[in-house]
N, C-alpha and C positions, 0 to 999 in steps of 0.2 A: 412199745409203740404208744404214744399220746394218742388218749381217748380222743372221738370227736361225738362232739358233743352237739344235739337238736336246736342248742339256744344258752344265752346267758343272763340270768335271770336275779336281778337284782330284790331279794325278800326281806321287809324290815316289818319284824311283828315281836312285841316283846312276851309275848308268853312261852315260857318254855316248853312244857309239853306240844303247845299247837305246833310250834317251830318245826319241833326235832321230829314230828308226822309229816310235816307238808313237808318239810325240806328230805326226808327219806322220802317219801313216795314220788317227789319230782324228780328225785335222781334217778328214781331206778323206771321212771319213763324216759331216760336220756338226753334228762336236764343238766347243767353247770347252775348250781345255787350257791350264791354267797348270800349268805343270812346277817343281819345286822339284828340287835335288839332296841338299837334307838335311834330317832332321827336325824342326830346329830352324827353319830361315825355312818351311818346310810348316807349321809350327803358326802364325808370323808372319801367313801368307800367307792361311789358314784364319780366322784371326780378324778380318781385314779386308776378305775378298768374303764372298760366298753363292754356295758352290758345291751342287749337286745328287746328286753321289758321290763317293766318294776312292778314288784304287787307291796304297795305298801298300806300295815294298819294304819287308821284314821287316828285313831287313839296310842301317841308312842310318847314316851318320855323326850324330856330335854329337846326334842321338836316334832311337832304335830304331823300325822299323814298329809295332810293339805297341805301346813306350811313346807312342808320336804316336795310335795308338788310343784309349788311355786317356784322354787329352788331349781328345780331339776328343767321345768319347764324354760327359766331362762337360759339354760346350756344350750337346751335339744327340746325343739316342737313336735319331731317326729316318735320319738320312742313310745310306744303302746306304755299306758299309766293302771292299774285295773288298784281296784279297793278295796281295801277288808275290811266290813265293820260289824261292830254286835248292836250298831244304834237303828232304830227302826222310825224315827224322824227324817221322813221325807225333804225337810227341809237341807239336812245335814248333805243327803242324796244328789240333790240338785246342786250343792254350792261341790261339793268333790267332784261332779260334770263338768260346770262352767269354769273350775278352774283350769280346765284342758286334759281329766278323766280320760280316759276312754271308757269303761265299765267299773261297776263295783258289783263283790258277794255278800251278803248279808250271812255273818256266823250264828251257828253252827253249817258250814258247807259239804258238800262232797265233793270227794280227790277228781269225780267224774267231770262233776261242773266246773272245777276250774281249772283242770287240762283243755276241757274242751273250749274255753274262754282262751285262755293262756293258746292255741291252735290257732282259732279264730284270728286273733290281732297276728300273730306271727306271721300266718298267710300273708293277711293287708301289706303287713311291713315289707314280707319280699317282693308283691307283687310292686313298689313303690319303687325299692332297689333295682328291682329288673328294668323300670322305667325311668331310671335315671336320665340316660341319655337322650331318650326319643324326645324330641319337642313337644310340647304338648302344653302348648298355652291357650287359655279363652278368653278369648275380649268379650270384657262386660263394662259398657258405657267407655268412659276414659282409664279404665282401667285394665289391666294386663294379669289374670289371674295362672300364674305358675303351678297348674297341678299336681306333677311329680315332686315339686320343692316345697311346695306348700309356703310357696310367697306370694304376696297381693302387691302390685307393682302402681305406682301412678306417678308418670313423669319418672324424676330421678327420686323418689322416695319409696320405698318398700315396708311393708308389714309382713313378719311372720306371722302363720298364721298353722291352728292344731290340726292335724287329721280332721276331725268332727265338724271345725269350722271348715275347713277346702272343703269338706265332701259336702255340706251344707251348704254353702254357696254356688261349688258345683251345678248341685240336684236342683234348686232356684233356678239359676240360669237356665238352664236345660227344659224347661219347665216355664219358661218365659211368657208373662198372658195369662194363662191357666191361671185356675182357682185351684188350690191343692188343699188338701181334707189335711189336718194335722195326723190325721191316723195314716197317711198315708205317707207324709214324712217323714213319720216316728219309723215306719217300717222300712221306710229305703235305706234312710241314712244310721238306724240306730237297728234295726232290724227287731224291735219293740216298739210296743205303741203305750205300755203301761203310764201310771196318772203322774210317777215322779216325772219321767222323759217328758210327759206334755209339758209341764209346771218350767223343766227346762230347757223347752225348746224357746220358752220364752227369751231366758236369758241369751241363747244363742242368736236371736235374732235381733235380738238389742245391741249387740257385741256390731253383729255384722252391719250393722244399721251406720255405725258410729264410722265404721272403717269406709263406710264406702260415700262418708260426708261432702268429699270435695268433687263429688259430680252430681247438682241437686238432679237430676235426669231420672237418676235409680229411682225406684221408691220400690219398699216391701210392704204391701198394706193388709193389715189384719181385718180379716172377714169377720167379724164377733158371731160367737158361738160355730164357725166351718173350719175355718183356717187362714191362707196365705195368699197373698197374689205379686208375682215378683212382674215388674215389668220399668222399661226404661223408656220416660215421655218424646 
């Protein structure tokens, strides 16, 4: 009888010991792992299955966790991205977010934290697929925001756009008028408020600033020192 399997989980981390731990302990929570040790056959490897998440180190030979982000990010917006790193620069933090992240672990981890991470996006993911078909679009100014596809539509031109971003432009809209507390954003959409997520929620609204250029109407205006106020003139 073929297994069936929780998930197919794409792992590219070059140390052997950590591997041959994560990669046992995720099977035998009934996981599919293919382990890569470097970024270069992770993106090989990536282009010829259909995996359901990626936990890749920041730190890999022959191509970087980030640069193999980017990579992967132009296939598929949707796939849950999570991070492993031993670096504790915040900077490194925020730039693995904005590149279309979903989370990162800071090493040494437990198998607890990052099942229960690896869960977390899973869930998102299905509840995404389940909502494939339902319509489920929001007009925001001249724009057509595609929920479930996580496309941003204006006229006949379209932007993909990440999980992080849909859900953050979503919670904006929705939210329209309002003054919103950064700590309160951090917590809906990131479900943290800690200091890297503020530093990035910068970049995220810079991003979303830039896409939603051809309708001057929008404006996201930063409250200094509170937060956000999304509203269309």
């Amino acid at each position: 009888m073929t297994p069936v399997f929780k998930a197919h989980i794409l792992y590219v981390e070059d140390d052997v010991t950590l591997s041959f731990v994560t990669r046992d302990s995720l099977e035998h929570q009934g996981y599919r792992v293919t382990h890569c040790e470097n970024g270069e056959d992770g993106f090989a490897v990536y282009k010829d299955s259909r995996f359901d998440l990626c936990i890749l180190d920041v730190m890999l030979p022959k191509i970087d966790g980030f640069s193999l982000a980017r990579m992967i990010r132009e296939i598929d917006t949707h796939i849950p991205i999570l991070f492993l790193t031993a670096k504790s620069m915040k900077e490194d933090k925020i730039e693995g977010l904005s590149l279309g992240g979903d989370d990162y672990i800071t090493k040494p981890y437990s198998m607890e934290e990052l099942v229960l991470k690896i869960e977390i996006f899973l869930r998102r993911s299905r509840i995404i697929d389940e909502r494939k078909n339902q319509k489920d679009i929001l007009k925001i100014g001249n724009y057509n925001l595609d929920v479930n596809n996580l496309i941003l539509k204006h006229g006949d031109s379209e932007s993909a756009l990440t999980f992080k971003e849909a859900e953050l432009l979503k919670y904006l809209s929705d939210n329209e008028n309002r003054l919103l507390k950064r700590e309160e954003i951090l917590i809906a959409v990131w479900g943290d408020d800690s200091y890297y997520l503020s530093r990035s929620l910068d970049v995220f609204i810079s991003r979303l600033r830039k896409l939603l250029t051809e309708d001057e109407r929008i404006k996201i205006k930063n409250v200094h020192g509170i937060g956000f106020k999304f509203h269309i003139d």
